[in-house]
N, CA, C and O of each residue as an XYZ file, in Angstrom:
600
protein
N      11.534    -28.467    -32.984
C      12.594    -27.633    -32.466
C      11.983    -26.653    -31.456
O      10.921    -26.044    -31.590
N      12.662    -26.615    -30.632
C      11.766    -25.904    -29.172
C      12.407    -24.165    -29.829
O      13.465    -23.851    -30.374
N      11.185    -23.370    -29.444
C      11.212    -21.944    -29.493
C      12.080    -21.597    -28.852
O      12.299    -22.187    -27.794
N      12.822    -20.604    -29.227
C      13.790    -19.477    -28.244
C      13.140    -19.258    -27.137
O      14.088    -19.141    -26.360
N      12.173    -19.116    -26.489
C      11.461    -19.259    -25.134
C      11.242    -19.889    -24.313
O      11.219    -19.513    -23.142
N      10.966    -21.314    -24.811
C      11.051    -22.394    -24.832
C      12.816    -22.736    -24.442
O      13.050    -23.818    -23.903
N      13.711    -22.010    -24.667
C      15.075    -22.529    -24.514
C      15.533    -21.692    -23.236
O      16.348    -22.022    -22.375
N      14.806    -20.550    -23.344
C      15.371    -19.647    -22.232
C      14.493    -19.651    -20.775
O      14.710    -19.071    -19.711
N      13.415    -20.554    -21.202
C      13.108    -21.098    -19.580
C      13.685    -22.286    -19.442
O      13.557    -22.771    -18.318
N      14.377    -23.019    -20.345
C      14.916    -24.123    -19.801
C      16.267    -23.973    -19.525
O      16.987    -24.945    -19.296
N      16.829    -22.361    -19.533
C      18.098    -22.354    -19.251
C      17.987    -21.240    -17.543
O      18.955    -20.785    -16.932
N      17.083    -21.145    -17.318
C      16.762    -20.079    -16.225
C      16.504    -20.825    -15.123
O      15.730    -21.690    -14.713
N      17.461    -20.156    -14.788
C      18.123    -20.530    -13.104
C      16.918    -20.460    -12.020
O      16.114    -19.537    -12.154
N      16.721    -21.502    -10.812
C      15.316    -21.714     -9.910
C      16.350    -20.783     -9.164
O      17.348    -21.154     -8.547
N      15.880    -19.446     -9.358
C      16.135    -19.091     -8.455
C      15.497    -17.737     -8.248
O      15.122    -17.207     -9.294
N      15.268    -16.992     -7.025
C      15.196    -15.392     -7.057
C      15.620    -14.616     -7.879
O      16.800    -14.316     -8.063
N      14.171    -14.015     -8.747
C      15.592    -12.742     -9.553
C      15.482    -11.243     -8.745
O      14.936    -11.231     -7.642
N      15.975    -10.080     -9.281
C      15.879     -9.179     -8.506
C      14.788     -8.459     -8.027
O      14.943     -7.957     -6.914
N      13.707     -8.281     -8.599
C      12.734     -7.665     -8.087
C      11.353     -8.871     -7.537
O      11.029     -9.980     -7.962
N      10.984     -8.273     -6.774
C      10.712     -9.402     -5.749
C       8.933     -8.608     -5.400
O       8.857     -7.461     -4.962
N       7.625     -9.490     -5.701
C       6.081     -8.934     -5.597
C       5.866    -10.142     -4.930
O       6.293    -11.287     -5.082
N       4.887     -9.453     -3.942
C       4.162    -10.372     -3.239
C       2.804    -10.455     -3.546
O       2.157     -9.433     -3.320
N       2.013    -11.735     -4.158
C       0.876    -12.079     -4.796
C       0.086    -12.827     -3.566
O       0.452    -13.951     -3.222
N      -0.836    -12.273     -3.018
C      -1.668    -13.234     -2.403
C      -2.717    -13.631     -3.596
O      -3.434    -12.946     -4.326
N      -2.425    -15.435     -3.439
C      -3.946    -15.906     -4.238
C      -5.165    -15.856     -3.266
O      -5.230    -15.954     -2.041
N      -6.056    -15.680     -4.179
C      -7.237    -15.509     -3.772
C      -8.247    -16.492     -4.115
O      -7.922    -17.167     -5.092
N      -9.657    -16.849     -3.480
C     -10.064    -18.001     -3.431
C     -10.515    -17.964     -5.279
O     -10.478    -18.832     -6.152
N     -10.790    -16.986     -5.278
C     -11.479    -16.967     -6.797
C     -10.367    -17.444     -7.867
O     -10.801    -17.535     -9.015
N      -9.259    -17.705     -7.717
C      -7.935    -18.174     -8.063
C      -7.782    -19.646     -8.593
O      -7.204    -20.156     -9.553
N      -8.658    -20.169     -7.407
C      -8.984    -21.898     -7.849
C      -9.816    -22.137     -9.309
O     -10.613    -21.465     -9.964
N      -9.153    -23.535     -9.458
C     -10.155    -24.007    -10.724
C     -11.057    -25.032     -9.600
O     -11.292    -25.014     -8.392
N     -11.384    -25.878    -10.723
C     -12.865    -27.157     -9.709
C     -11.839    -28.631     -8.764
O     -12.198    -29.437     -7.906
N     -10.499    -28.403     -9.469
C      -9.826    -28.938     -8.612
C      -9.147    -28.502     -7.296
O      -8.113    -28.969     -6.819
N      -9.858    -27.603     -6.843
C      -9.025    -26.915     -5.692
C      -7.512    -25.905     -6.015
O      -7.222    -25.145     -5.091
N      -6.689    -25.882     -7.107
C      -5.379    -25.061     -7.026
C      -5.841    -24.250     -7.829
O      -7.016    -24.249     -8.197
N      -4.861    -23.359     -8.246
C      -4.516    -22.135     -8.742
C      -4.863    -22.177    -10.391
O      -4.286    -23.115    -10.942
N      -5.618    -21.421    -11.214
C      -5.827    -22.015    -12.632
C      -4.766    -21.892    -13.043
O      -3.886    -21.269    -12.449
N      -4.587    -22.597    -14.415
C      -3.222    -21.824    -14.701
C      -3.458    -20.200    -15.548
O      -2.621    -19.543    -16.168
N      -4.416    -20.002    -15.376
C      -4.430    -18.635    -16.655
C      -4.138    -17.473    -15.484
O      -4.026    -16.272    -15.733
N      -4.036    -18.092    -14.124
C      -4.004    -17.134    -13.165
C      -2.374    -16.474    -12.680
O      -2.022    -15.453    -12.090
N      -1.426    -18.020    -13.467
C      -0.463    -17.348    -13.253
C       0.296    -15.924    -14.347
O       1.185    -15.081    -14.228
N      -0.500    -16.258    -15.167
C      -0.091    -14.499    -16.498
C      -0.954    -13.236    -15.829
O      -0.762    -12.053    -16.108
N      -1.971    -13.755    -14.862
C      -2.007    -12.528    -14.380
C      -1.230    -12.028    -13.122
O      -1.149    -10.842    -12.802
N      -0.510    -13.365    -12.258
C       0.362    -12.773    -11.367
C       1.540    -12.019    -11.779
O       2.066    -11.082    -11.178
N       1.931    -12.623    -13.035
C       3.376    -12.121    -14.110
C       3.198    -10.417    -13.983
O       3.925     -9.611    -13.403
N       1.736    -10.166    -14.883
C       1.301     -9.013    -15.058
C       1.246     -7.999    -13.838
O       1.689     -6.860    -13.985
N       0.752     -8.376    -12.745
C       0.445     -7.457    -11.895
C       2.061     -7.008    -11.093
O       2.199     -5.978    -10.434
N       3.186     -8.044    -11.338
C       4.621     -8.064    -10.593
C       4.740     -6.856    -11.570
O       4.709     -5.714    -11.112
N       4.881     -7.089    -12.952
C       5.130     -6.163    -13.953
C       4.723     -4.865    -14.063
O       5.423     -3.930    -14.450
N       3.509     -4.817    -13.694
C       2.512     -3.732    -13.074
C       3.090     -2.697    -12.369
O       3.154     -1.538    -12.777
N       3.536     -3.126    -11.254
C       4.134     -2.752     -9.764
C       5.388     -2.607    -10.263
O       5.770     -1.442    -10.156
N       6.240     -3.395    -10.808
C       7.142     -3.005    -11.507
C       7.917     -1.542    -11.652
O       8.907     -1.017    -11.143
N       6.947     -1.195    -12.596
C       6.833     -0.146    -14.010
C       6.448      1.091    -12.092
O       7.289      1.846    -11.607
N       5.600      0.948    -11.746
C       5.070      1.538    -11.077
C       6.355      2.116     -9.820
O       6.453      3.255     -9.363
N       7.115      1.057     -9.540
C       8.009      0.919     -7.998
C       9.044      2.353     -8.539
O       9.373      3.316     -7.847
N       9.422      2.053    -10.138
C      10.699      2.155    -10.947
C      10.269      3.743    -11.428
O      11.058      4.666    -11.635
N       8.656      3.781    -11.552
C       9.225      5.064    -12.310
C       9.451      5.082    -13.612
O      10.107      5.928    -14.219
N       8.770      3.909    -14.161
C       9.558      3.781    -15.407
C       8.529      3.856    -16.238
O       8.909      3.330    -17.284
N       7.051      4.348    -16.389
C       6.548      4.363    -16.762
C       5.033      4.555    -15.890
O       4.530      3.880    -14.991
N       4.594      5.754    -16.578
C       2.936      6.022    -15.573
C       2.241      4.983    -16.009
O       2.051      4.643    -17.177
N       1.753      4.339    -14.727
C       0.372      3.631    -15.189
C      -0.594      4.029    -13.991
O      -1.188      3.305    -13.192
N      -0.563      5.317    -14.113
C      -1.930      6.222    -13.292
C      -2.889      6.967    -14.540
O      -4.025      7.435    -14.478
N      -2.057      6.878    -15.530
C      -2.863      8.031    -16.746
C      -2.330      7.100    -17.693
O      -1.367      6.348    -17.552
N      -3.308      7.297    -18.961
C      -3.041      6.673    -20.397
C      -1.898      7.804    -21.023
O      -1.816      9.031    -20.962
N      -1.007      6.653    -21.697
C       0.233      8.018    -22.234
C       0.434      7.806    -24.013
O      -0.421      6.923    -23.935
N       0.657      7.816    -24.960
C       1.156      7.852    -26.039
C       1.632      6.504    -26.737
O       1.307      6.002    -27.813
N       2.636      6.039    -25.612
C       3.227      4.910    -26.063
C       3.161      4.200    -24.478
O       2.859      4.759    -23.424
N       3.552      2.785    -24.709
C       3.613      1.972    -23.366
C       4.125      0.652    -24.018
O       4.435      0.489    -25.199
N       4.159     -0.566    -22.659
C       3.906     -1.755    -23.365
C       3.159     -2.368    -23.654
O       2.033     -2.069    -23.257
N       3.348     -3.781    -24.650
C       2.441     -4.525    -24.942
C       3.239     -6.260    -25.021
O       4.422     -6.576    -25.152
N       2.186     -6.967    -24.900
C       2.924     -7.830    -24.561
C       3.032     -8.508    -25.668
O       1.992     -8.439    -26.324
N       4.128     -9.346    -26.318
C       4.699     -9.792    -27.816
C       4.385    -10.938    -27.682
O       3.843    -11.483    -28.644
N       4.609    -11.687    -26.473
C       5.094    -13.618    -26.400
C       5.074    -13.425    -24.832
O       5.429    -12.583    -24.008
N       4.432    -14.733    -24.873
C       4.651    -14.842    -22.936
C       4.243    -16.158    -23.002
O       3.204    -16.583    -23.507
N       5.561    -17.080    -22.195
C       5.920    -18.439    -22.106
C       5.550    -18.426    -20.618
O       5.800    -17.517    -19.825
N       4.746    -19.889    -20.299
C       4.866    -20.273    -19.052
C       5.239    -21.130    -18.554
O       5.625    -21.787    -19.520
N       5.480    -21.778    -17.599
C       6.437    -23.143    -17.677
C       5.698    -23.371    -15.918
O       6.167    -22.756    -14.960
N       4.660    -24.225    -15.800
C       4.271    -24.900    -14.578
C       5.030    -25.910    -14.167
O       5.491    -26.939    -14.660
N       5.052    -25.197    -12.832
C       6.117    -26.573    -12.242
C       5.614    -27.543    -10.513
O       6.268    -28.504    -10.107
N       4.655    -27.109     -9.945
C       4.036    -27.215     -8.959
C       2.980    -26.446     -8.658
O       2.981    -25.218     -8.746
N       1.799    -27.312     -8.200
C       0.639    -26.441     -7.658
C       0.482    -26.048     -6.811
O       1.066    -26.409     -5.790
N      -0.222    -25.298     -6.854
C      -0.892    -23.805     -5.304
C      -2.133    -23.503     -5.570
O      -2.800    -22.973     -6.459
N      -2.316    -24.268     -3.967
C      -3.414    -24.053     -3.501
C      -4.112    -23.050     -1.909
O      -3.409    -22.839     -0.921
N      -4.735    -22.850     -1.965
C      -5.058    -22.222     -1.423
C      -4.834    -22.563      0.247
O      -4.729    -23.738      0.600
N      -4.765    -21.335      1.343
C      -4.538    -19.928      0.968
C      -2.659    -19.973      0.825
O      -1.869    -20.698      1.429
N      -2.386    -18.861     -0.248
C      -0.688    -19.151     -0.264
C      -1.038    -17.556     -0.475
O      -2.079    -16.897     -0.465
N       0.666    -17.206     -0.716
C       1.010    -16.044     -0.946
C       2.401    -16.143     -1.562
O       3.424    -16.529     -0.996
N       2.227    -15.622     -3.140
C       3.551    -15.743     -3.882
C       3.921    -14.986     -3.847
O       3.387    -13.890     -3.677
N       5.806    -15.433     -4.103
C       6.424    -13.991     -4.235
C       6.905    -14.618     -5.946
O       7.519    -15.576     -6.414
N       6.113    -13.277     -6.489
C       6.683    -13.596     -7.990
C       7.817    -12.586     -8.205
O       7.710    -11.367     -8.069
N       9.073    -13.359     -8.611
C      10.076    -12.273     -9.108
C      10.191    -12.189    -10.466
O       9.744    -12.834    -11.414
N      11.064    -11.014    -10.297
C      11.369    -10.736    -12.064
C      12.763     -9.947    -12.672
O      13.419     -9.064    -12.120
N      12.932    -10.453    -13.733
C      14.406    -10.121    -14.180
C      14.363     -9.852    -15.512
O      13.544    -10.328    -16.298
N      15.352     -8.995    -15.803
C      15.399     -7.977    -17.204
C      16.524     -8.983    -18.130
O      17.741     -8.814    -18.059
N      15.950     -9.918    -18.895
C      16.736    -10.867    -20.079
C      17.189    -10.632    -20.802
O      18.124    -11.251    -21.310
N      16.530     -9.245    -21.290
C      17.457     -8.857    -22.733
C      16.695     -7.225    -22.663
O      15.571     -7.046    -22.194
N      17.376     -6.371    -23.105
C      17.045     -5.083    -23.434
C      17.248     -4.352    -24.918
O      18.414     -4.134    -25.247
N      16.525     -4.085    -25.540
C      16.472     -3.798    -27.084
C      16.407     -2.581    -27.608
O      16.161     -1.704    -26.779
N      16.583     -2.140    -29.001
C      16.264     -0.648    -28.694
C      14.503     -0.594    -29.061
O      14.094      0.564    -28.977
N      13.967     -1.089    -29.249
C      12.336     -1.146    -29.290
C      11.614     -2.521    -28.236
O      10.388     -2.623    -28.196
N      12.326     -3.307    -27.596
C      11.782     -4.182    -27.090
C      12.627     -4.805    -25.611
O      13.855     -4.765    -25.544
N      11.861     -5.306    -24.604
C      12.802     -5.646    -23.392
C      12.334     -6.685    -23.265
O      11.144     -6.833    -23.544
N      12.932     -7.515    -22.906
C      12.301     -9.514    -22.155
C      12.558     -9.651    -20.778
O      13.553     -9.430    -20.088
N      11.072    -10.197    -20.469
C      11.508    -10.327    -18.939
C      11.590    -12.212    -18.431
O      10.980    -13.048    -19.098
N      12.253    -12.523    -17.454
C      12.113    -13.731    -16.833
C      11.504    -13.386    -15.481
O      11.483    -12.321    -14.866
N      10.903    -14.865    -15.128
C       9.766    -14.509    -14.223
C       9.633    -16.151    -13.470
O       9.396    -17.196    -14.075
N       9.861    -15.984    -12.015
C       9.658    -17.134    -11.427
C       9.143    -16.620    -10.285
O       9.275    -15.552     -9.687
N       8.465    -17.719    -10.097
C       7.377    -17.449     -8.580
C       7.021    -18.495     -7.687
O       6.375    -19.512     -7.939
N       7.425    -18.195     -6.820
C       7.803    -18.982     -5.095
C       6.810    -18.735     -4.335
O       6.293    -17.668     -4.005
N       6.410    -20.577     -3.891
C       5.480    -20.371     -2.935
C       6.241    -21.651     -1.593
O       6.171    -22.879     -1.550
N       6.947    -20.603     -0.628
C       7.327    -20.768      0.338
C       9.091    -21.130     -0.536
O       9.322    -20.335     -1.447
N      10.134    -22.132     -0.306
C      10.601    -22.888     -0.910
C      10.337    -23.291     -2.118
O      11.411    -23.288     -2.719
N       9.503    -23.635     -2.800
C       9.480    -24.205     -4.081
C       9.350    -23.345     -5.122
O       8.789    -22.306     -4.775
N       9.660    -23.384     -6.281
C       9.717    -22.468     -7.633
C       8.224    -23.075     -8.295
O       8.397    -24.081     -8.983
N       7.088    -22.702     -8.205
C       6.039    -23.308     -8.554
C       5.725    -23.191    -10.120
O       5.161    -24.121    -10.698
N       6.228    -21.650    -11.003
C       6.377    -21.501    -12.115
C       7.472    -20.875    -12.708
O       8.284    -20.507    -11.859
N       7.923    -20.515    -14.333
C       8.674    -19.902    -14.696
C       8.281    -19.150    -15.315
O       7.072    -19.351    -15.419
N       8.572    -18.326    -15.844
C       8.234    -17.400    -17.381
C       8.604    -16.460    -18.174
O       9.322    -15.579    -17.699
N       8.284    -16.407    -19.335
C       9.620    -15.342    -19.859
C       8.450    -14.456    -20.512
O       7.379    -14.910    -20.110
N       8.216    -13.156    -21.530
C       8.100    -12.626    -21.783
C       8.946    -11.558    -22.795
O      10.124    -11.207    -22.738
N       8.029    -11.241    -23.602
C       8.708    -10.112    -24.855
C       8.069     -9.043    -24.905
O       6.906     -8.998    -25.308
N       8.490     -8.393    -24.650
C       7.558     -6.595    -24.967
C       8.009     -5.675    -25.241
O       8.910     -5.090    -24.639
N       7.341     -5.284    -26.443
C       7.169     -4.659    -27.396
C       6.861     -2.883    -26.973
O       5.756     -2.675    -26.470
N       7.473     -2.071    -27.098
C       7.287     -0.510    -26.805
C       6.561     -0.041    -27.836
O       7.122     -0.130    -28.928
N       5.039      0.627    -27.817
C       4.439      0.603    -29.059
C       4.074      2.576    -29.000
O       4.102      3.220    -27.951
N       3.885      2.940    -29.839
C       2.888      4.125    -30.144
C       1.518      3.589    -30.165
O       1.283      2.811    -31.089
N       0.559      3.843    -29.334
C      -0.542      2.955    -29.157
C      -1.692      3.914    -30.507
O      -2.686      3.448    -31.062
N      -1.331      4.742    -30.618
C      -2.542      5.281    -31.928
C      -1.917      4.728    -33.565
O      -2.545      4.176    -34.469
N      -0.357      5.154    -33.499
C       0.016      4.821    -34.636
C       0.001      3.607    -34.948
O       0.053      3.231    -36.119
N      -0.089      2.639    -33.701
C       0.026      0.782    -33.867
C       1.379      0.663    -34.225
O       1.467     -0.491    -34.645
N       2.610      1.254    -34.309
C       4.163      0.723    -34.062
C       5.136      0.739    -33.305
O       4.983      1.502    -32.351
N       6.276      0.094    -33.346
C       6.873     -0.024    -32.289
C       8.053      1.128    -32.278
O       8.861      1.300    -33.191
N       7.989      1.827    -31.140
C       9.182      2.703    -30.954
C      10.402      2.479    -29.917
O      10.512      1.652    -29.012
N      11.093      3.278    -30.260
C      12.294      3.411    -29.302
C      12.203      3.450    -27.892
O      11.589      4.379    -27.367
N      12.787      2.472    -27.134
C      12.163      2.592    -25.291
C      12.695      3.889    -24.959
O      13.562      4.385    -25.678
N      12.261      4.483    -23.947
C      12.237      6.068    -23.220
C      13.556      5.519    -22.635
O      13.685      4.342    -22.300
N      14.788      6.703    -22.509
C      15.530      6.430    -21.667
C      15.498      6.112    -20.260
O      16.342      5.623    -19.509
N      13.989      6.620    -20.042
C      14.030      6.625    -18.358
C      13.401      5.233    -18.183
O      13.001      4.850    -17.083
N      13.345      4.692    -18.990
C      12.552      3.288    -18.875
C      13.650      2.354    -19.052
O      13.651      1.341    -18.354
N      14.828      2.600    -20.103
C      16.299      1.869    -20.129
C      16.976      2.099    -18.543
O      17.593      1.261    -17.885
N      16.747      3.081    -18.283
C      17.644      3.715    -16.744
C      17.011      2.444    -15.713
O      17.709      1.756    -14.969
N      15.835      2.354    -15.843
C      14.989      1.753    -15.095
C      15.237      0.076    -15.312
O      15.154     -0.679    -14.343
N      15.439     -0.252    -16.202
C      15.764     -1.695    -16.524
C      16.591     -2.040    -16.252
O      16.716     -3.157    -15.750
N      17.508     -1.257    -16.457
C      19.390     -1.920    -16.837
C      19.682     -2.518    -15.564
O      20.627     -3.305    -15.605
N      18.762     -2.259    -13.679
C      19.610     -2.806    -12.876
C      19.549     -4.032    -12.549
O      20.313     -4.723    -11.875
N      17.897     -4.423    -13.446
C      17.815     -5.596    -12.917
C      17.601     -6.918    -13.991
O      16.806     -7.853    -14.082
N      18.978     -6.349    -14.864
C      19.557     -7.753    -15.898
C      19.659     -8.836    -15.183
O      19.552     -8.659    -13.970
N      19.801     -9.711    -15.480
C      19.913    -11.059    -15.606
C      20.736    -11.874    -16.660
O      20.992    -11.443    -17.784
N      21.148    -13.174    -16.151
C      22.537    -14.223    -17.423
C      21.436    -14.921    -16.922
O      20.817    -14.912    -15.857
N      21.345    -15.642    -18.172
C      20.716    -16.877    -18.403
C      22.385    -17.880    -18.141
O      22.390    -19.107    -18.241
């Protein structure tokens, strides 16, 4: 029986979601076959997410703070290779919003083609206490515009 993740990249639309990062790969990016590894695309996910948090305001990631995210589950779904030199635009979209947890979807375009998908779960933690808390309103403010329907 395929995972709930597993169901919600197979229900996610090839298409642009709202927030929109531009990833240049880099040569160090390749495996021995010439393209893109794949462990390279969770770090393009990450760094969209990164910039994200960063664009929005929705969270400092200039200073260590109390609580932040962490990542719960992160599905990838390869769909075409990239090779070098490209420049992705990985987007991203707000799937579900929780009162301790948000999911993101995540597809990334190189030129025309949808080369990957991906979804994600994360978890709002107290990073000393090790549990999960309530998301900051200014971090809900920050999410809510860029929902997404599966």
């Amino acid at each position: 029986m395929p995972s709930p993740e597993k169901k919600a990249l197979s229900r996610l639309s090839l298409k642009r979601l709202p927030y929109s990062f531009l990833q240049k790969v880099a040569w160090s990016d390749l495996d021995a076959f010439a393209h893109v590894n794949h462990t390279r695309f969770a770090i393009y996910f990450e760094n969209a997410r990164t910039q994200f948090f960063s664009d929005k305001h929705a969270w400092n990631t200039d200073q260590i703070q109390s609580t932040g995210p962490v990542v719960h589950e992160l599905t990838l779904q390869y769909r075409k290779q990239v090779r070098f030199p490209a420049t992705l635009d990985v987007t991203i979209g707000i799937a579900n919003l929780g009162s301790r947890k948000f999911e993101m979807a995540c597809t990334m375009w190189h030129e025309n083609d949808c080369v990957c998908t991906g979804y994600g779960e994360f978890l709002w933690i107290h990073f000393e206490e090790g549990r999960p808390v309530r998301l900051p309103p200014e971090l809900v403010a920050a999410l809510e515009p860029f929902s997404v329907e599966f």
